[in-house]
C-alpha positions as CSV (number, residue, x, y, z in Angstrom):
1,X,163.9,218.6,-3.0
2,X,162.4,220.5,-6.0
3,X,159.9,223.1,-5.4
4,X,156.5,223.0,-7.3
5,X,154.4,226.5,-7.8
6,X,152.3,225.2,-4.8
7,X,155.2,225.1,-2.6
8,X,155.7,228.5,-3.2
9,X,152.1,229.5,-2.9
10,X,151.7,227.9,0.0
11,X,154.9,228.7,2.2
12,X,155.4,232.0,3.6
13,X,159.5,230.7,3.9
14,X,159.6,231.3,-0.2
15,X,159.1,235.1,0.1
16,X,158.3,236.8,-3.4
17,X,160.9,239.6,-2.5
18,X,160.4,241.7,-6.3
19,X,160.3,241.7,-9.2
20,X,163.7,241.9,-11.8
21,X,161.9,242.2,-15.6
22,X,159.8,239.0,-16.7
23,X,161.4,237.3,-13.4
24,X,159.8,236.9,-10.1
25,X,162.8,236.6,-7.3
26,X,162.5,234.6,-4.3
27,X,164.4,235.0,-1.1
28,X,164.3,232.3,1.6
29,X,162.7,233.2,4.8
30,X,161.2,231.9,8.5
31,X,159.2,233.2,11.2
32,X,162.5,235.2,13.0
33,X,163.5,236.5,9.8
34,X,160.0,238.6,9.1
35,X,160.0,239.1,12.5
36,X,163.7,240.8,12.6
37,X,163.5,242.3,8.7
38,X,162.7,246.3,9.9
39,X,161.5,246.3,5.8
40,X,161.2,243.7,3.5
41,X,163.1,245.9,0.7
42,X,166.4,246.1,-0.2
43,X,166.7,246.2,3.9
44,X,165.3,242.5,4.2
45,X,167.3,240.1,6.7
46,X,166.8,236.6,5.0
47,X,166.6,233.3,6.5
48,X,169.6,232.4,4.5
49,X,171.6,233.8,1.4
50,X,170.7,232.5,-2.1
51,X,167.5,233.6,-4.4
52,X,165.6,231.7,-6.6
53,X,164.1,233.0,-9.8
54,X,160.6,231.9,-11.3
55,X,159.3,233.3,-14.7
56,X,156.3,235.7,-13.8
57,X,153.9,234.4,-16.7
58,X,154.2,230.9,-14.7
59,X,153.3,232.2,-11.4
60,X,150.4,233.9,-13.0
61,X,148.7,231.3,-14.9
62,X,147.6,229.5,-11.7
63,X,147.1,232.3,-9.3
64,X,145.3,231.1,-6.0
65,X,142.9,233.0,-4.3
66,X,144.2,235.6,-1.5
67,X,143.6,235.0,1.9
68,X,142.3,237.6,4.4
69,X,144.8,240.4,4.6
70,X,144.8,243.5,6.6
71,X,146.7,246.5,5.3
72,X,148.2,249.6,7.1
73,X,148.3,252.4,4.6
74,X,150.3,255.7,5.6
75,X,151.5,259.2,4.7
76,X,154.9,258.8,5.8
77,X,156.9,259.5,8.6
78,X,153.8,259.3,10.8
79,X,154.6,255.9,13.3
80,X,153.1,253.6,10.8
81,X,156.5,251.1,11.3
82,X,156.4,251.6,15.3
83,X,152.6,250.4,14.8
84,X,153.4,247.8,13.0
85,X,156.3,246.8,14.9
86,X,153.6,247.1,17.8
87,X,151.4,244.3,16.2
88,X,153.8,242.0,15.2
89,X,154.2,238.8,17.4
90,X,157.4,237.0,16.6
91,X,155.4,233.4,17.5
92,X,151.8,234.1,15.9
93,X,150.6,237.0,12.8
94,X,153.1,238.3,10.6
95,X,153.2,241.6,9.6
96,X,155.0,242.4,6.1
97,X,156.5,246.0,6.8
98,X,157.2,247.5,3.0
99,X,157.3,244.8,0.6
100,X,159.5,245.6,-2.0
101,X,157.3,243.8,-5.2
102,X,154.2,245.8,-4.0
103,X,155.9,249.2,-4.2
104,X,157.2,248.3,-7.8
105,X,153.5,247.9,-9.2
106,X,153.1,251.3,-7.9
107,X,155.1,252.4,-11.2
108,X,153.8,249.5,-13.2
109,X,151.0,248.6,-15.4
110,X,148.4,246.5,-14.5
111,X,149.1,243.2,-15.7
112,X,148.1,240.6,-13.4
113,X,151.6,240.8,-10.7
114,X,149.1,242.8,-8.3
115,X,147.2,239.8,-7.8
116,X,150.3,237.5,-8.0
117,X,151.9,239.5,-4.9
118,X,148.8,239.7,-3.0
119,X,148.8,236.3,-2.9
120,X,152.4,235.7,-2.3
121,X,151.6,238.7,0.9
122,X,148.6,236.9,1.9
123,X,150.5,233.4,3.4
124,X,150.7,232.4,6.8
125,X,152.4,230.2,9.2
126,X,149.2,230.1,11.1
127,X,146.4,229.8,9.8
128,X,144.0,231.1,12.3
129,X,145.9,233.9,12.6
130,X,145.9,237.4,10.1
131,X,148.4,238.6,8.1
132,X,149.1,242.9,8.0
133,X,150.8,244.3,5.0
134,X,152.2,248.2,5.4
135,X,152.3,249.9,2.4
136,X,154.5,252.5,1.6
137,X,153.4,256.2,-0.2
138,X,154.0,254.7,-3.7
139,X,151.9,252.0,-2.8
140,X,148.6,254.4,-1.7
141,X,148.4,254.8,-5.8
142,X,147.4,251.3,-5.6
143,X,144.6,251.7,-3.7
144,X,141.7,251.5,-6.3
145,X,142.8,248.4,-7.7
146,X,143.5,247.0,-4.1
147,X,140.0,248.0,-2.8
148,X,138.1,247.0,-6.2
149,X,139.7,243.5,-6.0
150,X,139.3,243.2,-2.2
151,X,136.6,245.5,-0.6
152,X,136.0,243.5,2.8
153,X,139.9,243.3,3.7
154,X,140.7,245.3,7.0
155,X,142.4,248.2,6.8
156,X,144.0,251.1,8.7
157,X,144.6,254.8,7.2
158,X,147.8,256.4,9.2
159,X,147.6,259.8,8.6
160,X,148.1,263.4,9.6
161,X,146.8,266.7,9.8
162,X,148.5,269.2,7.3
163,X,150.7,271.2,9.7
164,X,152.2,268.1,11.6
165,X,152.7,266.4,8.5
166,X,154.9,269.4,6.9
167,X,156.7,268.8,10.2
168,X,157.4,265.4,9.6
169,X,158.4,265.7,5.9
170,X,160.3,269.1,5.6
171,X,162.3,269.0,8.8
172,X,165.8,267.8,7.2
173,X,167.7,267.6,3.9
174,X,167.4,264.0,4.0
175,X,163.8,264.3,4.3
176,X,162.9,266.9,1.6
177,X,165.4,265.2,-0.6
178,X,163.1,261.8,0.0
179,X,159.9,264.2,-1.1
180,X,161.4,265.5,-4.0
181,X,162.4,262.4,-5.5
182,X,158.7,260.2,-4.3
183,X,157.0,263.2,-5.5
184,X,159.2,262.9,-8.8
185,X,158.5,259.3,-9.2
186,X,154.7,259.8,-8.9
187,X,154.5,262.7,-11.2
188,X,151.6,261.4,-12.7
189,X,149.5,260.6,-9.4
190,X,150.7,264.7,-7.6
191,X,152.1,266.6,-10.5
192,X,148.8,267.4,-12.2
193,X,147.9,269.4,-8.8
194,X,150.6,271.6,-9.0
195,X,151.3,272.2,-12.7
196,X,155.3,271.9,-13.7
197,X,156.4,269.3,-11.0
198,X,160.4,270.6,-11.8
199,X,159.5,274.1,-11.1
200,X,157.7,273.1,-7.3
201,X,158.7,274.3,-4.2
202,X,159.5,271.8,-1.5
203,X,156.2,272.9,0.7
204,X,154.4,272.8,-2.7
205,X,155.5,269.5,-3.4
206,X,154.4,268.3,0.0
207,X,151.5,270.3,0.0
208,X,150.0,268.4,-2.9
209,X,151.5,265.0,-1.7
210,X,149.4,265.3,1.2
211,X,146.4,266.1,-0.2
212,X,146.6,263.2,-2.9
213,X,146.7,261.0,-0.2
214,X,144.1,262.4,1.9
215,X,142.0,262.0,-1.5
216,X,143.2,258.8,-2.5
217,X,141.9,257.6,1.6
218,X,138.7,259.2,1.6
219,X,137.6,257.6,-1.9
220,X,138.6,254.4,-0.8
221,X,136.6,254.8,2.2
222,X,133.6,254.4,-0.1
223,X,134.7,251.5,-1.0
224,X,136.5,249.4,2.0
225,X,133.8,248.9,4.1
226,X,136.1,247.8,7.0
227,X,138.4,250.8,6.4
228,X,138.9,253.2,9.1
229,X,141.5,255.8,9.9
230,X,144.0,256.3,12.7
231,X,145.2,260.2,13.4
232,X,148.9,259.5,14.1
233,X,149.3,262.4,17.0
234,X,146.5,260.5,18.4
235,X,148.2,257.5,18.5
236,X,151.4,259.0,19.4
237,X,149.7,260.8,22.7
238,X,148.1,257.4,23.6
239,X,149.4,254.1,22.1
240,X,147.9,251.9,24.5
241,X,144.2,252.7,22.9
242,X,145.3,253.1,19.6
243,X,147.0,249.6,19.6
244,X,144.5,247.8,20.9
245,X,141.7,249.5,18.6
246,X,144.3,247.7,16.0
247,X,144.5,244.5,17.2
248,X,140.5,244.6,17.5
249,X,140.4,245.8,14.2
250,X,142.9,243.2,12.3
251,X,142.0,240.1,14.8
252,X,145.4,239.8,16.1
253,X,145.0,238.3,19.9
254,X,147.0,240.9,22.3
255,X,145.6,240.4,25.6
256,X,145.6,244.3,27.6
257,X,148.9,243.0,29.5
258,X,150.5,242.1,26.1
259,X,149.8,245.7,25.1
260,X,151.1,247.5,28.3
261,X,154.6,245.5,28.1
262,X,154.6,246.2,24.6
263,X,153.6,250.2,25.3
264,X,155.7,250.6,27.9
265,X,158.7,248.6,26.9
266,X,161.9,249.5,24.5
267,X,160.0,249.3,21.4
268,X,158.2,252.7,22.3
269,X,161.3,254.3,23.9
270,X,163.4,253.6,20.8
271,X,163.3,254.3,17.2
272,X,160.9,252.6,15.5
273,X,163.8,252.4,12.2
274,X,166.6,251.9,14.0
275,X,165.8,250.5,17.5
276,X,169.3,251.2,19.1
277,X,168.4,254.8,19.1
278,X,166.2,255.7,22.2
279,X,163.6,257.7,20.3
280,X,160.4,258.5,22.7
281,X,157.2,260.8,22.0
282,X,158.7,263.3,24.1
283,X,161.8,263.6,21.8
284,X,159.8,263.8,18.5
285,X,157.7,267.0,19.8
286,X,160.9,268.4,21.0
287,X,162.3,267.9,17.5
288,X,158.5,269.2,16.3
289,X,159.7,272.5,18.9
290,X,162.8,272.9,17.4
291,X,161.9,273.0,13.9
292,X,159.0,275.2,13.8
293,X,160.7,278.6,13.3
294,X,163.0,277.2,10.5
295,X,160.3,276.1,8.8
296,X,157.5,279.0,9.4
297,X,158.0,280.0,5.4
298,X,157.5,276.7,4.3
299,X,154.9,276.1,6.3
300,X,153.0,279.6,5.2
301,X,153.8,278.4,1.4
302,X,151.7,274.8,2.1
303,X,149.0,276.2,4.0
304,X,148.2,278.7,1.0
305,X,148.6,276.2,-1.2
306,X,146.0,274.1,0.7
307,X,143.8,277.0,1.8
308,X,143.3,277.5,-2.5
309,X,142.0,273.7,-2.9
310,X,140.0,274.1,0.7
311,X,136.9,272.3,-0.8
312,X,138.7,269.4,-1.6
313,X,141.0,268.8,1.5
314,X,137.7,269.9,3.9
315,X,135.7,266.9,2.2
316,X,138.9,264.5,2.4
317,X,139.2,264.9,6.2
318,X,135.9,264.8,7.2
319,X,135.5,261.6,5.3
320,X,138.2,260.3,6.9
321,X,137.7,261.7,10.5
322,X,134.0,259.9,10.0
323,X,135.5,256.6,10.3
324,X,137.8,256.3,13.2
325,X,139.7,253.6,14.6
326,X,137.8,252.6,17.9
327,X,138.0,250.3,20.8
C-alpha cells in the first residue's frame, strides 16, 4: 500500500522521528511502542525496523493545522520524565517524551519544520483524548515561537529553585560534562550572560543556564494563558497532588484510584530513566545529603553569580510562582 502525505499526517504509527538535511525521516510506530520508548531520540523503541524518508519541502507545502497539544517544559534533571511517565496511559493519551526533530530546530533556523513537527507531535490515536509533548532544555529556546504560534495550548513549567537545581546538575562528571556541552551548544541563548562561554566555570555555566530558563518561563507566561508552573520538590514531596493538578490541567482522565496505583506503585519506586533501578524520593535527598559538602564551592560560585543579576532572577520566580499548578 503506498502512503500519501495524508497518511502520514494523519497516523501517529508514521512517527516524524528527525530530521537528516532536506529529508524528513520516518520511523514506524504503535500505541506500545510510544508507550515503551523512555525517549523518542536516538533511544526510540520502534514498532518495527525500517525508516522511510520524505523530502521536507513536500511535507511543508500542505501543512495541516495542529491539534490541541499540551507541553511539559523543564530545567533538567528535575522529574519531568517520571511526570510524564506518570501521565501516560498505554490504552488512551500519548505522551511524546523528547522528540528528537523538535530538539534539532532548537539549533535551526526558522524555516517552516517548527510547524511541520508540531503537526507530526500533535496526532492521536484517540481523538478525544490530548496529546503531551516534553521538551528538552534545547527545546525551552523554542518557546517564543511555540507560544506566538499557539498561545491557548496547555502547558506545564518543571522547574527548580537555584540551590536544588545546582544539586541536580553538578553532582557527577557525567552530569557537568552534559552542562558543559548543552551550555556549549546554546552559546547564543546563555553565553551572552556570562561573557567568554570557554573561560566559564561549571557553577557559572549552570548558574546562567538556570536563569535563562527561568527568563525564557516567566516571558512566556505573558503569553500562554494556560501556562502554569510546577516546583519539582513540590512534586517530588507530594506526587499524588501534583499529578492530578496535571491530569486536570492537560484533560487526561485519571480517576483518584488511577493516580494512587500509579503513585504508589513501581513507577515511583524506580528510576524514572531506567526503571530497573529502584530509585525513590528518599534516595534522591540522600544523594542531595551526600553531595552537599563536595559541592559547597560550587554552590557559593552560583549563588554570587545569581545574587549579581538578583533583579532579574527575583522577577523570573515570582512570575513563575504566580501561576501555580493547582487542583
Amino acid at each position: 500500500m503506498t502512503l500519501t502525505l495524508a497518511d502520514l499526517y494523519a497516523s501517529p504509527d508514521h512517527y516524524l522521528h528527525s530530521f537528516d538535511g532536506d529529508t524528513a525521516v520516518f520511523v514506524p510506530m504503535d500505541r506500545a511502542a510510544y508507550h515503551r520508548s523512555i525517549f523518542l531520540d536516538a533511544r526510540i523503541s520502534p514498532a518495527e525496523d525500517g525508516a522511510l524518508r520524505v523530502p521536507v519541502a513536500a511535507l511543508i507545502e500542505s501543512i495541516p493545522a495542529s491539534l490541541p497539544t499540551g507541553w511539559i517544559m523543564h530545567v533538567a534533571h528535575c522529574g519531568s520524565t517520571l511526570l510524564a511517565r506518570a501521565l501516560d496511559d498505554a490504552d488512551a493519551n500519548l505522551v511524546l517524551r523528547e522528540p528528537q526533530a523538535l530538539r534539532q530546530l532548537a539549533f535551526g533556523p526558522p524555516d517552516g519544520r517548527l510547524a511541520l513537527t508540531t503537526a507530526m507531535l500533535s496526532k492521536r490515536y484517540r481523538p478525544d483524548l490530548p496529546t503531551i509533548v516534553k521538551g528538552n532544555v534545547p527545546t525551552n529556546f523554542l518557546l517564543p515561537r511555540i507560544s506566538a504560534a499557539t498561545p491557548d495550548a496547555p502547558m506545564i513549567f518543571l522547574y527548580l529553585p537555584l540551590r536544588e537545581y545546582l544539586f541536580a546538575i553538578l553532582r557527577s562528571d557525567n552530569h557537568r560534562t552534559w552542562l558543559r556541552n548543552v551550555t556549549t551548544q546554546l552559546g547564543k541563548h546563555v553565553g551572552g550572560a556570562i561573557g567568554a562561554l570557554h573561560n566559564a566555570s561549571d557553577a557559572q555555566r549552570a548558574a546562567a543556564l538556570w536563569l535563562a530558563q527561568m527568563q525564557l518561563y516567566a516571558d512566556t507566561a505573558g503569553i500562554m494563558v494556560n501556562a502554569r508552573s510546577l516546583d519539582a520538590e513540590m512534586f517530588f514531596a507530594d506526587p499524588t497532588t501534583a499529578l492530578t493538578a496535571a491530569a486536570a490541567h492537560f484533560g487526561v482522565p485519571l480517576s483518584p484510584r488511577e493516580i494512587e496505583a500509579r503513585v504508589g506503585g513501581a513507577l515511583f519506586a524506580t528510576y524514572s530513566k531506567n526503571p530497573a533501578q529502584s530509585f525513590g524520593n528518599a534516595d534522591r535527598l540522600a544523594r542531595r545529603n551526600d553531595v552537599e559538602a563536595e559541592l559547597s564551592v560550587d554552590l557559593d560560585e552560583a549563588e554570587r553569580w545569581i545574587a549579581a543579576r538578583e533583579t532579574e532572577a527575583s522577577s523570573a520566580l515570582a512570575t513563575l510562582r504566580a501561576i501555580p499548578l493547582a487542583v
